[in-house]
C-alpha positions, 0 to 999 in steps of 0.5 A, spaced: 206 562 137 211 568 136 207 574 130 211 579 126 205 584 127 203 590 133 198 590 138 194 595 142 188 596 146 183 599 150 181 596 157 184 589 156 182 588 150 186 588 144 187 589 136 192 585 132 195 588 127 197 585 121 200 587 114 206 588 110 212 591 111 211 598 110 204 597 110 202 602 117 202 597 123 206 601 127 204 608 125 197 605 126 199 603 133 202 609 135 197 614 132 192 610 136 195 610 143 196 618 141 189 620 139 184 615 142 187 612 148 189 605 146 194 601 150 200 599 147 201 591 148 207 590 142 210 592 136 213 588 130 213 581 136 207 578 138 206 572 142 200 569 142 198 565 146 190 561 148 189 561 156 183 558 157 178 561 152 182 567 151 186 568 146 192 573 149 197 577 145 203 579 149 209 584 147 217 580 144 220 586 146 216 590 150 215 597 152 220 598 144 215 601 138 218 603 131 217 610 128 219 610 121 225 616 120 225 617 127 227 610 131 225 605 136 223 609 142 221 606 149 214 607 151 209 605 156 205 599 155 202 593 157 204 587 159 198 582 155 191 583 153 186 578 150 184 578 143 178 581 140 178 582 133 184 580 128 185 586 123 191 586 116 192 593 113 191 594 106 190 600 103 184 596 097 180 596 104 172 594 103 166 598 103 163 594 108 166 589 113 165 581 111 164 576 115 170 572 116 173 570 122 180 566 123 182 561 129 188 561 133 190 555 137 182 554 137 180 560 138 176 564 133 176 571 133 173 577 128 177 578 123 177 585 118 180 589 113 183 597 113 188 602 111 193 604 117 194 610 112 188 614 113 187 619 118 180 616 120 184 609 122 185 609 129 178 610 130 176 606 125 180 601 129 177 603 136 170 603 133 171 596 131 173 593 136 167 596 140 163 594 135 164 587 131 170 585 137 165 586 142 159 582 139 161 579 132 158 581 127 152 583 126 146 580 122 144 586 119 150 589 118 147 595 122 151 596 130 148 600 136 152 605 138 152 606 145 
């Protein structure tokens, strides 16, 4: 299944990024690359695929990510990733992460909401997929840091 969505990821275990055109997906993605680590799997093509119990995302055109008013550039990335936690870009973000989850090719996996244009926004993503991606979601809405 090809997505018109980007993707990173942090030790093998990656965000799917998902809005509108112009909604940050690419700039959320290279932020994070540049200010916490993340890998980057693709960029505007994700193809998705279940093996087993996992579902993976791997780059359409890979090593390629879009700076707007720059241009596409090449840079490192991974080959695939597994999907830990969905996440669509809009800037009306709740306060509070809802419980709702989405299934792809019949895996179900954590789905949330953000703004890419916040400064805070990679490590949100990050602290996210450590969080809600690791274990779901919490019960109380309260999660352990490490």
């Amino acid at each position: 299944m090809r997505l018109t969505a980007s993707c990173v990821a942090w030790h093998g275990q990656a965000v799917l990024l998902r809005g509108a055109s112009g909604s940050g997906k690419s700039d959320l993605s290279w932020r994070a690359i540049v200010q916490t680590e993340a890998d980057l799997v693709a960029d505007d093509g994700v193809h998705i695929e279940r093996r087993g119990d996992s579902l993976v995302a791997s780059p359409v055109l890979p090593g390629l990510l879009e700076l707007r008013g720059v241009g596409v550039i090449k840079m490192a990335h991974v080959a695939s990733a597994e999907v830990k936690l969905i996440v669509d870009l809009q800037s009306d973000m709740p306060r509070m992460a809802a419980q709702h989850f989405e299934a792809f090719l019949g895996i179900t996996v954590p789905h949330i909401t953000l703004d890419a244009l916040q400064a805070i926004a990679p490590y949100r993503l990050k602290i996210a997929l450590e969080t809600i991606g690791r274990d779901g979601f919490a019960d109380e809405g309260v999660y352990p840091w490490p």
